[in-house]
N, CA, C and O of each residue as an XYZ file, in Angstrom:
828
protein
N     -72.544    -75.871     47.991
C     -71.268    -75.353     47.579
C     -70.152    -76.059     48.345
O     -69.474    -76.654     47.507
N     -69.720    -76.231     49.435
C     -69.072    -76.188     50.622
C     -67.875    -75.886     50.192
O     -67.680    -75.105     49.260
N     -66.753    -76.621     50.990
C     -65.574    -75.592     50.903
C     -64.820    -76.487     49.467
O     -65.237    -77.440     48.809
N     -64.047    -75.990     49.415
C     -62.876    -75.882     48.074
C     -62.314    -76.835     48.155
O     -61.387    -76.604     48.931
N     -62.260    -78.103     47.745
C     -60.892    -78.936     48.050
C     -60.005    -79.097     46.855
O     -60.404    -79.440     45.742
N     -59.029    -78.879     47.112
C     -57.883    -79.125     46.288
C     -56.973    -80.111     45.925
O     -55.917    -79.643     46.350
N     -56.688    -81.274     45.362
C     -56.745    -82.257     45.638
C     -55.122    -82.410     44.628
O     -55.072    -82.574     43.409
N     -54.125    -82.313     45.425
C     -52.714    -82.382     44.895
C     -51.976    -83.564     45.295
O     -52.118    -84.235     46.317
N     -50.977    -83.751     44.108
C     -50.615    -85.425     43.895
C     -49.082    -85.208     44.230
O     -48.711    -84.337     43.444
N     -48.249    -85.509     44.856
C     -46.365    -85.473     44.646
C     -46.242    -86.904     44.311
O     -46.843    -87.836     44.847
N     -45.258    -86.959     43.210
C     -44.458    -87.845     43.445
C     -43.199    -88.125     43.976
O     -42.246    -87.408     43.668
N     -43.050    -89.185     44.823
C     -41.923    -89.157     45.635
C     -41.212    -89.670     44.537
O     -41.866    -90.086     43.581
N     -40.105    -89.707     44.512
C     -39.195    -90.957     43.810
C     -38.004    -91.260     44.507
O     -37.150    -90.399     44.717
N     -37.879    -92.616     44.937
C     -36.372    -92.638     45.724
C     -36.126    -93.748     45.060
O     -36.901    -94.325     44.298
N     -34.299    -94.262     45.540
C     -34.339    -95.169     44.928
C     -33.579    -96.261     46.256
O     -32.650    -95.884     46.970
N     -34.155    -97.473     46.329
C     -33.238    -98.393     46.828
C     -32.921    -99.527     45.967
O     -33.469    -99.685     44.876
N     -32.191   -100.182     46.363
C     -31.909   -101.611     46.437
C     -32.572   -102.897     47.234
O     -32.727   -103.055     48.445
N     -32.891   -103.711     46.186
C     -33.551   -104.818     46.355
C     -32.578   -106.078     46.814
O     -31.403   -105.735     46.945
N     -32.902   -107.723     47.131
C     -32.217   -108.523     47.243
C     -31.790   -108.570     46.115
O     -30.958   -109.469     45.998
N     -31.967   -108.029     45.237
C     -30.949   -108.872     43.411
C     -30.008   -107.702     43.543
O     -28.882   -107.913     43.091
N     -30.238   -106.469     44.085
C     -29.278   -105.279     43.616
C     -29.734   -104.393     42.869
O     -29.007   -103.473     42.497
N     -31.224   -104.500     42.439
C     -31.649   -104.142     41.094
C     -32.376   -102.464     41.471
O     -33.408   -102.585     42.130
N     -32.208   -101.805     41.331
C     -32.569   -100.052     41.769
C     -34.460   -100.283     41.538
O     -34.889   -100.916     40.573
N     -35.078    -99.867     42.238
C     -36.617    -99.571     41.948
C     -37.122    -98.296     43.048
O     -36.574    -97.872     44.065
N     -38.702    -97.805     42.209
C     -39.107    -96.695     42.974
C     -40.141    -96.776     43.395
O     -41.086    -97.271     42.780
N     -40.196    -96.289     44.580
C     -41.539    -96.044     45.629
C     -42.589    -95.377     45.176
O     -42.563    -94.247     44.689
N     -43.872    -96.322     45.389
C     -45.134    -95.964     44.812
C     -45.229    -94.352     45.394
O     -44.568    -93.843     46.299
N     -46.544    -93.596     44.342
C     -46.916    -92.555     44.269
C     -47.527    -92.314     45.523
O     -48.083    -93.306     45.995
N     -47.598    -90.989     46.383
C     -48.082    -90.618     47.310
C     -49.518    -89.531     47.040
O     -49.717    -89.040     45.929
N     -50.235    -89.326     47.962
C     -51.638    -88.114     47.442
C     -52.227    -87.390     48.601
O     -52.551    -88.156     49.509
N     -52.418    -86.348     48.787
C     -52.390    -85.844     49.839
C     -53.676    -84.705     49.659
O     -53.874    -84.354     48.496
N     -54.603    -84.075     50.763
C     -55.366    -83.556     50.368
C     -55.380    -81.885     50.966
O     -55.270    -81.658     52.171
N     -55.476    -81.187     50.316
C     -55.407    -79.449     50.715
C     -57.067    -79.299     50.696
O     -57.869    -79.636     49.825
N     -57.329    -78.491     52.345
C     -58.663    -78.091     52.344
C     -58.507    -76.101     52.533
O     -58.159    -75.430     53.504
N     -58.824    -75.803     51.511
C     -58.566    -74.010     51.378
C     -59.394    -73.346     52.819
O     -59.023    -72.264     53.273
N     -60.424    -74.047     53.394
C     -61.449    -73.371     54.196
C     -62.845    -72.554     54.152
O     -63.688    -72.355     55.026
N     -62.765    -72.172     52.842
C     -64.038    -71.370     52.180
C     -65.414    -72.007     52.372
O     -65.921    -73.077     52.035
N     -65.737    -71.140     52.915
C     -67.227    -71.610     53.143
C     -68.338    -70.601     51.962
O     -68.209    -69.386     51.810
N     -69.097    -71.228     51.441
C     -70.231    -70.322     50.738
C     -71.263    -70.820     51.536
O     -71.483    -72.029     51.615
N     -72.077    -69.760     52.286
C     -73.093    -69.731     53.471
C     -73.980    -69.129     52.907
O     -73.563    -68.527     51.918
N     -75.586    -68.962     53.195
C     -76.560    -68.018     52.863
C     -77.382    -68.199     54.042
O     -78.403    -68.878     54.153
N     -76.621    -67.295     55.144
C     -77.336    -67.128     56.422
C     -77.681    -65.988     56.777
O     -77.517    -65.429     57.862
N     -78.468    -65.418     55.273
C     -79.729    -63.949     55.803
C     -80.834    -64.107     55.890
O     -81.413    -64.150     54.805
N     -81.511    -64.235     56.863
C     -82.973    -63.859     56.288
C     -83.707    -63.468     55.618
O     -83.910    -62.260     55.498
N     -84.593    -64.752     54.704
C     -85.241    -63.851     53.543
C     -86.740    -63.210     54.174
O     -87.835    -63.737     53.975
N     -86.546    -62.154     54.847
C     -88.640    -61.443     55.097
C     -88.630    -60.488     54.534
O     -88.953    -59.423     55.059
N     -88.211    -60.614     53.164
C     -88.700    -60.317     51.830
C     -90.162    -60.542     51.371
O     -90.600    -61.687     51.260
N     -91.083    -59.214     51.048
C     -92.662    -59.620     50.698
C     -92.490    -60.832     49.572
O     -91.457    -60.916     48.907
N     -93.453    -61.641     49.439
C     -93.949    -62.547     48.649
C     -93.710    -62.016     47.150
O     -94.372    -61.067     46.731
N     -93.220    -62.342     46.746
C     -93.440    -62.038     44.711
C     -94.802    -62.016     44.524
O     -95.551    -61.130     44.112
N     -95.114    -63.809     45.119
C     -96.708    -63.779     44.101
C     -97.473    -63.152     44.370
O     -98.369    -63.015     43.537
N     -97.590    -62.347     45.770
C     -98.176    -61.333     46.494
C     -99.338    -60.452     45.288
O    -100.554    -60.563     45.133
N     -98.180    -59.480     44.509
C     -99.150    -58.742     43.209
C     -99.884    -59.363     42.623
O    -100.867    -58.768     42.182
N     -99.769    -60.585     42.398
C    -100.803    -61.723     41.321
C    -102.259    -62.043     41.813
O    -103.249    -62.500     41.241
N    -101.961    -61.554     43.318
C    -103.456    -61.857     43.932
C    -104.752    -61.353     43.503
O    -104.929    -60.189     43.865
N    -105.747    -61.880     42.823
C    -107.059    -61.055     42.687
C    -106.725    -60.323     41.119
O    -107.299    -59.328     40.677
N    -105.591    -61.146     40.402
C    -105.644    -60.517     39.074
C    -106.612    -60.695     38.033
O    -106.697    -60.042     36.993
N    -107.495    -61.858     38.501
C    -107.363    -62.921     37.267
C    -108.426    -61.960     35.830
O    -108.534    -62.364     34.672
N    -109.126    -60.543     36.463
C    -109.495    -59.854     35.481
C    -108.646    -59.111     34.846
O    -109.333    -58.256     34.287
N    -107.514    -58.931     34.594
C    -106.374    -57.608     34.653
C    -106.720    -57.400     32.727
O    -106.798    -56.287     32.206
N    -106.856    -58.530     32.061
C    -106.962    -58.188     30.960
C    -108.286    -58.109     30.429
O    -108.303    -58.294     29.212
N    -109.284    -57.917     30.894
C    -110.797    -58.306     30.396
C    -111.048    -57.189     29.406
O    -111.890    -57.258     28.511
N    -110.305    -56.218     29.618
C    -110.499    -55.062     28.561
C    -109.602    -54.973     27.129
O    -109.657    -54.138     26.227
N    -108.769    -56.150     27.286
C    -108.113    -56.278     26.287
C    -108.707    -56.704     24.815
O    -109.462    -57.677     24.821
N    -108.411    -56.002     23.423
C    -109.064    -56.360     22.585
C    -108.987    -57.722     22.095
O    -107.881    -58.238     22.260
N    -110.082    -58.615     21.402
C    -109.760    -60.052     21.583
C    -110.033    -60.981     22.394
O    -110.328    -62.154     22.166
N    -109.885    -60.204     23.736
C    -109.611    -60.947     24.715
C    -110.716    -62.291     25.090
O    -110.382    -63.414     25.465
N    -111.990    -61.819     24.875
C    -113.199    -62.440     24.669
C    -113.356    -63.744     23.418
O    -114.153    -64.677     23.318
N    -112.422    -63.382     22.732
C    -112.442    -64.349     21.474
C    -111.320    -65.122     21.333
O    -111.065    -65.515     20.195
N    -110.810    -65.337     21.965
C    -109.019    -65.845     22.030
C    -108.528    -66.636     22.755
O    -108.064    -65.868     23.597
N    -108.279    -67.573     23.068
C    -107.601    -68.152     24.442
C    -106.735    -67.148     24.645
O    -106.490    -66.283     23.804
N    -106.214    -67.218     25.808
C    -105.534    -66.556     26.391
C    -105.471    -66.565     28.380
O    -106.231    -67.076     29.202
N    -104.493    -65.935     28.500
C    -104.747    -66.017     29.986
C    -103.852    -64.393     30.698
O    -103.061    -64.012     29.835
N    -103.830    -63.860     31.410
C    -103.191    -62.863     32.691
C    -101.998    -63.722     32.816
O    -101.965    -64.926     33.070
N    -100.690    -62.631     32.521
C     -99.778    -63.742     33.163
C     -98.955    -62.921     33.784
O     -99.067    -61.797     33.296
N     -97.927    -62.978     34.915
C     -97.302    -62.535     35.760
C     -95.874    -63.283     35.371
O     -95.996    -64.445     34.985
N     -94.617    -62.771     35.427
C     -93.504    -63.085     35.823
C     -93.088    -62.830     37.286
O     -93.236    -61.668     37.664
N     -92.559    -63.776     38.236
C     -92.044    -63.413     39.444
C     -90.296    -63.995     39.363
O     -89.896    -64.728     38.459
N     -89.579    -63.580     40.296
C     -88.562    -64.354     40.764
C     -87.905    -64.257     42.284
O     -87.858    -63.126     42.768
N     -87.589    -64.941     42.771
C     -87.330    -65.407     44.027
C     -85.774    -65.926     44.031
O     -85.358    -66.812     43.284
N     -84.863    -65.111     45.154
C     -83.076    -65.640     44.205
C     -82.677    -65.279     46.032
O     -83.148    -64.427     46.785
N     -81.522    -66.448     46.281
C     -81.001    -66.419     47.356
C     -79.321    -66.049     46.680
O     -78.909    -66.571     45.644
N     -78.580    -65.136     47.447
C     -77.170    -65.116     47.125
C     -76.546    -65.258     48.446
O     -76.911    -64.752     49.508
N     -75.331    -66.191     48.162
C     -74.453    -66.564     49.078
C     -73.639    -66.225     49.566
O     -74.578    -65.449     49.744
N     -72.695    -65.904     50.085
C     -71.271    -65.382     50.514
C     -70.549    -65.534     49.264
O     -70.189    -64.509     48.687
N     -70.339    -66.445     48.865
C     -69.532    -66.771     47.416
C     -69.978    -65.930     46.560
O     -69.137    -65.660     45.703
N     -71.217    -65.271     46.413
C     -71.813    -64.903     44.820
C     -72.712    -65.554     44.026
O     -73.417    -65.235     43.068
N     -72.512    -66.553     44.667
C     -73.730    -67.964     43.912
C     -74.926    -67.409     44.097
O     -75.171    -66.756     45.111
N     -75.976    -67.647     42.950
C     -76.916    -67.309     42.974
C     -78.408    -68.805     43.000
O     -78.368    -69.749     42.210
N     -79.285    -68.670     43.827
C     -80.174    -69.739     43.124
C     -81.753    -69.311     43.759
O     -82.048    -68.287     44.375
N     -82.282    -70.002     43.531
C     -83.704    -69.874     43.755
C     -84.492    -70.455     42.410
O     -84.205    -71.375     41.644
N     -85.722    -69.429     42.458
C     -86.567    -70.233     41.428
C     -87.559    -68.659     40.272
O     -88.015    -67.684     40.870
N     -87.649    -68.757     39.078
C     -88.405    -67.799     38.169
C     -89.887    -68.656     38.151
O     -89.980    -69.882     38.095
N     -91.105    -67.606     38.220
C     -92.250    -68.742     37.912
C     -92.941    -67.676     36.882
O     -92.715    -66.472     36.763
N     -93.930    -68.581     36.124
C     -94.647    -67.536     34.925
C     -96.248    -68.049     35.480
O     -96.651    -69.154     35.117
N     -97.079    -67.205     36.340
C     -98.189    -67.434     36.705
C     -99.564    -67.073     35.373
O     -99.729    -66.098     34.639
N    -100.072    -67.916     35.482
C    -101.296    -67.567     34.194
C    -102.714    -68.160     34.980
O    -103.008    -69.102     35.716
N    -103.378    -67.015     34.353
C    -104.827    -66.983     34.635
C    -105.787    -67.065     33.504
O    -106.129    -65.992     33.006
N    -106.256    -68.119     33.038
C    -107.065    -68.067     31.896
C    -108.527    -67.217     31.884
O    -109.404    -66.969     32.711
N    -108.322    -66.977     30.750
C    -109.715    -66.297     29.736
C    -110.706    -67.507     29.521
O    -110.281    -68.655     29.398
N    -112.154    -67.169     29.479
C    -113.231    -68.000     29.117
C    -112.920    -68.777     28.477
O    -113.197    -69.957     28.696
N    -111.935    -68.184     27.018
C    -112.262    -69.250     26.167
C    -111.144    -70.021     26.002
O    -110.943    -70.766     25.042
N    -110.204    -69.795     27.206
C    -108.791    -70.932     27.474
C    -109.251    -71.758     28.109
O    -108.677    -72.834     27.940
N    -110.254    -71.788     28.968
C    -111.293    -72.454     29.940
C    -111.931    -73.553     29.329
O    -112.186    -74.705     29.679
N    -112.202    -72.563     27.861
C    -113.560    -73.866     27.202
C    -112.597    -75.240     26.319
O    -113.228    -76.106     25.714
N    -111.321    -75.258     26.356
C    -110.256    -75.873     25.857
C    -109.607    -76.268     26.902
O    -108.424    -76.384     26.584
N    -109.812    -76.588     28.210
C    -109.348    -77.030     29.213
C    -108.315    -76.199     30.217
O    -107.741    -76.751     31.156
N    -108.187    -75.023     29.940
C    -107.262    -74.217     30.485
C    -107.676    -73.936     32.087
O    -108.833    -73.823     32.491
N    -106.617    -73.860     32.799
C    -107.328    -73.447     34.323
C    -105.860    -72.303     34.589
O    -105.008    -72.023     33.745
N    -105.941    -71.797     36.056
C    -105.142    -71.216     36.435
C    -103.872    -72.052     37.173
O    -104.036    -72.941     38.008
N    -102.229    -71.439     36.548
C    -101.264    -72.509     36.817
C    -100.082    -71.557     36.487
O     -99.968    -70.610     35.709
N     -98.947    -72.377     37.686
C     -98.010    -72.105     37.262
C     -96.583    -72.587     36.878
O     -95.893    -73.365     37.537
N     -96.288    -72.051     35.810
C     -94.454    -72.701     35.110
C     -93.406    -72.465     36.128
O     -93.382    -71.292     36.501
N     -92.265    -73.480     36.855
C     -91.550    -72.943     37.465
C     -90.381    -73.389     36.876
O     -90.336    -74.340     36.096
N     -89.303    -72.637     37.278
C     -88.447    -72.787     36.920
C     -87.174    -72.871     37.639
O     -86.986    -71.805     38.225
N     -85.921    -73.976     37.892
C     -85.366    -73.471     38.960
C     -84.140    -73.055     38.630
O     -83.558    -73.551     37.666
N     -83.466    -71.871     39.560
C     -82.323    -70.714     38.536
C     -81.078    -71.053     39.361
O     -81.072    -70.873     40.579
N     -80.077    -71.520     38.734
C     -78.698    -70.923     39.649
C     -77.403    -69.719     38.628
O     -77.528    -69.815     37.407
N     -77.096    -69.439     38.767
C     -76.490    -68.379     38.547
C     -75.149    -67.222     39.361
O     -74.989    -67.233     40.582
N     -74.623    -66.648     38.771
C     -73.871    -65.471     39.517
C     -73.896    -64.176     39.679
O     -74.160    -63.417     38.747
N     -73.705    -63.894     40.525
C     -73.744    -62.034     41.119
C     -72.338    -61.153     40.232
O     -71.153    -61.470     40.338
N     -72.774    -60.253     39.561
C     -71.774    -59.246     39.116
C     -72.106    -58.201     39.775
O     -72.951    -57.342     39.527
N     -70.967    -58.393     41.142
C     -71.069    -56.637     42.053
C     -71.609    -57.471     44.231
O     -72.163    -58.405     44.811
N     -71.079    -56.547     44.386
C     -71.640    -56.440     45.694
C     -73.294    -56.300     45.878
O     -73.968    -55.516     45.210
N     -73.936    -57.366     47.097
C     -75.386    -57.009     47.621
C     -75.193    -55.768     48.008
O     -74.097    -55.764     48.568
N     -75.531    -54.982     48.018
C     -76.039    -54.119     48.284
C     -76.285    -52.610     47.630
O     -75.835    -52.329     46.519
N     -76.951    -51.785     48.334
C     -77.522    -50.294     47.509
C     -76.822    -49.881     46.582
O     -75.689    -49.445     46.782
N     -77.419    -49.948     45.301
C     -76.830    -49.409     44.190
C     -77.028    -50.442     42.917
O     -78.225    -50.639     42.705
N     -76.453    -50.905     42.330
C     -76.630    -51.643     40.930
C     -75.909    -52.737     40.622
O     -74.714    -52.477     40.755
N     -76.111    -53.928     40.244
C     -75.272    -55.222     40.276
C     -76.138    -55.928     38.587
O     -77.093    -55.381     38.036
N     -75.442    -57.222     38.103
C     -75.874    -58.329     37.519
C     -75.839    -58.969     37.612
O     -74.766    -59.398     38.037
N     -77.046    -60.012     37.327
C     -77.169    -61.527     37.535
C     -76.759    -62.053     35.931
O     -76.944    -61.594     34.804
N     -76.197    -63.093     36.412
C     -76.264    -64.403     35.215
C     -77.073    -65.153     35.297
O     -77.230    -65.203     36.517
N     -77.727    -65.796     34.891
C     -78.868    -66.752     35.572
C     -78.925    -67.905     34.545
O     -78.619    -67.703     33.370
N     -79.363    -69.248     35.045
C     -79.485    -70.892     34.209
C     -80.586    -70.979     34.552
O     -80.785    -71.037     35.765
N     -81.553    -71.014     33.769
C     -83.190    -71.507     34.140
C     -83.373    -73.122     33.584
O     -82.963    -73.351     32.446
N     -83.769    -73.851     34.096
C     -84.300    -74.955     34.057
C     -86.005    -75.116     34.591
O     -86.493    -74.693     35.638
N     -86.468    -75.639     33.824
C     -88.278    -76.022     34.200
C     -87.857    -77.342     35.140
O     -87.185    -78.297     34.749
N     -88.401    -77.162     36.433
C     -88.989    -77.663     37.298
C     -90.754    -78.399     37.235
O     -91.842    -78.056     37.698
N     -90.192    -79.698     36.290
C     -91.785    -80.213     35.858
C     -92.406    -80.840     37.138
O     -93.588    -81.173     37.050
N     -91.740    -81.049     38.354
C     -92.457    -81.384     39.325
C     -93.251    -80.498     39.925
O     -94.360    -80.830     40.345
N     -92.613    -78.851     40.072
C     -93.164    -78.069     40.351
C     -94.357    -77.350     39.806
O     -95.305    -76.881     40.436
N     -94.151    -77.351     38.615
C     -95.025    -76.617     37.417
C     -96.426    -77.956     37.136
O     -96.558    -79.150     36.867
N     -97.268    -76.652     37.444
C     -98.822    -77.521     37.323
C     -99.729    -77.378     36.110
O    -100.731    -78.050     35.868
N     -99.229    -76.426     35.416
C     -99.636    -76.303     33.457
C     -99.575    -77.517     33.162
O     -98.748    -78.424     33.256
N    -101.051    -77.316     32.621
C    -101.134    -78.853     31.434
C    -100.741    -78.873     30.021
O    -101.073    -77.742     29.666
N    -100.290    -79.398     29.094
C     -99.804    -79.308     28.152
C    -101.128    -79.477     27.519
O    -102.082    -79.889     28.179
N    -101.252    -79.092     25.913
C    -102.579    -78.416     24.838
C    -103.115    -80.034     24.454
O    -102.770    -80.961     25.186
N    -103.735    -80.205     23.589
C    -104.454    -81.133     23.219
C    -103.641    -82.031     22.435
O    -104.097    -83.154     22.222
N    -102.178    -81.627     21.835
C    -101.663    -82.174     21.309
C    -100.031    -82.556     21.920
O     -99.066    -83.046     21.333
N    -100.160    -82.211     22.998
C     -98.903    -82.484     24.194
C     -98.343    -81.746     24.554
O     -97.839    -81.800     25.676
N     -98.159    -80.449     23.500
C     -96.967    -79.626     24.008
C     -97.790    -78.481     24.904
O     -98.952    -78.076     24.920
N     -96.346    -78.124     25.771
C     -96.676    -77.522     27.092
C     -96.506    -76.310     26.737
O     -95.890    -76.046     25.704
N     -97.037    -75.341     27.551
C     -97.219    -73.931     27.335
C     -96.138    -73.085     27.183
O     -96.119    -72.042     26.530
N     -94.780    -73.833     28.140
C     -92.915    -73.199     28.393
C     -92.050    -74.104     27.055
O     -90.847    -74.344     27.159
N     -92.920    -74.568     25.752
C     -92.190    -74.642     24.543
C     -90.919    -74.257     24.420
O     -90.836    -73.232     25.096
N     -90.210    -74.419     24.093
C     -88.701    -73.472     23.914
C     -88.155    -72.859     24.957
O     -87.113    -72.214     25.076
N     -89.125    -73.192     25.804
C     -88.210    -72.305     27.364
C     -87.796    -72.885     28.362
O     -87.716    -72.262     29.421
N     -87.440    -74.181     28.283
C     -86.856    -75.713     29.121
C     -86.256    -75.405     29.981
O     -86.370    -75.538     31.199
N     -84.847    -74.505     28.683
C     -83.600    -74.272     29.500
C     -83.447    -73.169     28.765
O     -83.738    -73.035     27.577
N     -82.803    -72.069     29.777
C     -82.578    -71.132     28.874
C     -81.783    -70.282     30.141
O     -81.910    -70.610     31.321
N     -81.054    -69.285     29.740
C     -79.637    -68.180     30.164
C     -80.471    -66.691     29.995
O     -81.134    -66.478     28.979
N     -80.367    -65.696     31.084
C     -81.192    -64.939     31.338
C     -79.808    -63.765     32.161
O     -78.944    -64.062     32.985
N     -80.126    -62.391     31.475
C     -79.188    -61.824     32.250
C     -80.129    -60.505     32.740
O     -81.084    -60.084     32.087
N     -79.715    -60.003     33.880
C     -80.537    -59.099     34.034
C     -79.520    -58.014     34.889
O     -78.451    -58.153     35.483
N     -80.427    -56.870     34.630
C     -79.591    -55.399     35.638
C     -80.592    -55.411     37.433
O     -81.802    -55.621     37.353
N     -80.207    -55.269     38.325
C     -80.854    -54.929     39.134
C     -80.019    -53.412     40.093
O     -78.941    -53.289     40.675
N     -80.899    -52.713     39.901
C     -81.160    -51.614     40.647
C     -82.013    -51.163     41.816
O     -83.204    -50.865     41.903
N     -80.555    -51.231     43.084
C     -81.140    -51.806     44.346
C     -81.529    -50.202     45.253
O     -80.669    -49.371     45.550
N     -82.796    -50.095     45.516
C     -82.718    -48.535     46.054
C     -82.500    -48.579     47.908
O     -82.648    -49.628     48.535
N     -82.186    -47.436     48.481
C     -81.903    -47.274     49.757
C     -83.286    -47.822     50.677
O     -83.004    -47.985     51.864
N     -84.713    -48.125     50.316
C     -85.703    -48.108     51.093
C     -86.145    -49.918     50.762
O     -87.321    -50.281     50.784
N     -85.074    -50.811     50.494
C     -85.329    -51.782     50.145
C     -85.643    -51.943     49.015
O     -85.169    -53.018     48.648
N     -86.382    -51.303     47.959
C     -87.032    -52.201     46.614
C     -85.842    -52.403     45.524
O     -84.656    -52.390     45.855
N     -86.140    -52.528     44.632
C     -85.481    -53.147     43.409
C     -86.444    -53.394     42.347
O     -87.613    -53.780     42.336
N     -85.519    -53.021     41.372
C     -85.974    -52.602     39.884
C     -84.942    -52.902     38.823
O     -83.855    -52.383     38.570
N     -85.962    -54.410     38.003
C     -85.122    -55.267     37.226
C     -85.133    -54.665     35.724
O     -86.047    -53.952     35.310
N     -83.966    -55.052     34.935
C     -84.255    -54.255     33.870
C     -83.114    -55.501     32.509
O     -82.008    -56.021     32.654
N     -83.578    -55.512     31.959
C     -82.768    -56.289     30.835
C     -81.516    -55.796     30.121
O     -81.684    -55.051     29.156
N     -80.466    -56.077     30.432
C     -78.902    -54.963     30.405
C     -78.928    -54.306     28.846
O     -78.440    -53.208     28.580
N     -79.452    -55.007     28.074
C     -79.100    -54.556     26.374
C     -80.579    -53.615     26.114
O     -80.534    -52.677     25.317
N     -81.733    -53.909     26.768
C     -82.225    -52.548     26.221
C     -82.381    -51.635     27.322
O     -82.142    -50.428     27.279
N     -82.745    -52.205     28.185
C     -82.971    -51.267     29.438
C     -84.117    -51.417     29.836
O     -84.373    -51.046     30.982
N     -85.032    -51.936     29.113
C     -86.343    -52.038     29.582
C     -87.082    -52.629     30.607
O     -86.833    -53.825     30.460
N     -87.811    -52.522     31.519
C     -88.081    -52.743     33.075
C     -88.889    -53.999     32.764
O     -89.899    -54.091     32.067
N     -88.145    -55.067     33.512
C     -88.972    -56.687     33.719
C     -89.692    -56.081     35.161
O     -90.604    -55.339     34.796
N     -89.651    -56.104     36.040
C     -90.573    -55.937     37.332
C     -89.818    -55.357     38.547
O     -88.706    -54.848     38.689
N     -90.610    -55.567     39.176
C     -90.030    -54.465     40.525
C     -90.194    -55.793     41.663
O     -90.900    -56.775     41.433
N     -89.241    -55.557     43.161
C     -89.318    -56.027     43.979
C     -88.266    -55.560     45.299
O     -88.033    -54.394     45.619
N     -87.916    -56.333     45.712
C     -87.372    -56.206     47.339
C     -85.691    -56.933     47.511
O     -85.176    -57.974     47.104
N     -85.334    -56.051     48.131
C     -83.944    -56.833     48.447
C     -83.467    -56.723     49.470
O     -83.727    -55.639     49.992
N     -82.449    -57.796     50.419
C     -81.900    -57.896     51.596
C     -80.229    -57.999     51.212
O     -79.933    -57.891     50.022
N     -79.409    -58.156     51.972
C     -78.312    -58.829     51.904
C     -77.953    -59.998     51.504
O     -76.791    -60.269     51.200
N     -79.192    -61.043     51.452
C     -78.878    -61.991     50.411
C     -79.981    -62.486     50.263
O     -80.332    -63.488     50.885
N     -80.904    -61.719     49.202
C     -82.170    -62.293     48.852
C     -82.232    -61.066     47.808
O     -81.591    -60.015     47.837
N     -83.054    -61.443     47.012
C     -83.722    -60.391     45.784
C     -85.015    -61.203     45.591
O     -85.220    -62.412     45.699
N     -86.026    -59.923     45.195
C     -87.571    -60.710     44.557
C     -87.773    -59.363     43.186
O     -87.611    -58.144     43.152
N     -88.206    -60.424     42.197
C     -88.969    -59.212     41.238
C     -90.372    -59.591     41.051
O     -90.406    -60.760     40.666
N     -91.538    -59.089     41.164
C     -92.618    -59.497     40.344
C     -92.700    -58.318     38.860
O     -92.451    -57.120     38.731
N     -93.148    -59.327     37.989
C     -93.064    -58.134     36.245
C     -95.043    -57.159     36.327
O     -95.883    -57.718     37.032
N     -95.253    -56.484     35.941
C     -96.264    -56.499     35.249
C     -97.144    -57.152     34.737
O     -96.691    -58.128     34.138
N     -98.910    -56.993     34.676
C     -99.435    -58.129     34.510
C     -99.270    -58.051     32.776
O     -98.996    -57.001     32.194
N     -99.493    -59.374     32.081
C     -98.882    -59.456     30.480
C    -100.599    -60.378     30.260
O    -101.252    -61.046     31.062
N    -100.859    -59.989     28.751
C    -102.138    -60.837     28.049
C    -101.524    -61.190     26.982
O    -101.140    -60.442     26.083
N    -101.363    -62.884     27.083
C    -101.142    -63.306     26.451
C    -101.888    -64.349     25.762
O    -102.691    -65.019     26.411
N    -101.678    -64.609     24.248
C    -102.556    -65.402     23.816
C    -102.303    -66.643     23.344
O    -101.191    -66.770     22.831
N    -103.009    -67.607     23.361
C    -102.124    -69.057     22.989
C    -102.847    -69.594     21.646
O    -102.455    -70.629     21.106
């Protein structure tokens, strides 16, 4: 972020006289204004792990109907978000997947999509209720999903994409994300003074 610069132009104009007599004006001057603003993110994040819940999932759907006959995999949403003094928001969303047998027998393994987010804070950190804006971008360096037999990758249509969410911050640390237009709960997690985590529910999905 760093600070603000403002970058203002005057023109002088004077006029003298030359050896002919002839009137002319003094080149343009530029000068630079520094406002002082600093955007800092000097809290500590010892915030639990997101991927923490994902541990030891990889059966979560075995009872699911299909599930045996289908590719498919366990998948987790997490997110991980630093906020600044300014309001700036960034960090990273990941979509963790755990394949089914028969995502396995088609080359599927366990992997995850990341994504990296910057965005803005609507409201004060702290206890009580705020919104994020959020810019997701896929992080293909990060993200270890292999794309299907015919190239395309598993985050299809989800490259780039704008994400808004409610967070509801309680007095004992946690937080509880929720999607502003229906209300419905994306995942739960932890918050500091300038950190938030959600992990979602485990999801069976099929490809």
């Amino acid at each position: 972020m760093g600070s603000l610069r403002v970058l203002t132009a005057a023109l002088v104009l004077s006029c003298s006289a030359d050896d002919t007599g002839v009137l002319k004006d003094t080149a343009d001057t530029t000068s630079e204004v520094d406002t002082g603003i600093q955007c800092v993110s000097d809290v500590e994040d010892d915030l639990p792990d997101p991927y923490a819940p994902t541990v030891g999932q990889e059966g979560a759907c075995d009872s699911a109907l299909y599930w045996d006959k289908v590719p498919g995999a366990v998948s987790f949403f997490l997110g991980d978000f630093t906020v600044d003094s300014c309001g700036d928001v960034s960090g990273e969303e990941a979509w963790v997947l755990f394949p089914n047998a028969k995502w396995q027998e088609v080359g599927g393994e366990s992997c995850v999509v990341v994504w990296n987010v910057s965005g803005l804070l609507g409201g004060p950190l702290q206890e009580g209720s705020l919104a994020l804006q959020l810019s997701l971008t896929v992080d293909t360096m990060a993200t270890d999903c292999e794309p299907n037999a015919d190239g395309v990758p598993v985050y299809v249509g989800e490259t780039s994409v704008t994400v808004d969410y409610d967070v509801q911050m309680n007095s004992d640390g946690t937080a509880v994300f929720r999607y502003p237009d229906s209300g419905v709960q994306l995942g739960e997690g932890s918050w500091n003074e300038g950190h938030l985590t959600y992990t979602s529910d485990h999801g069976c999905k099929f490809f």
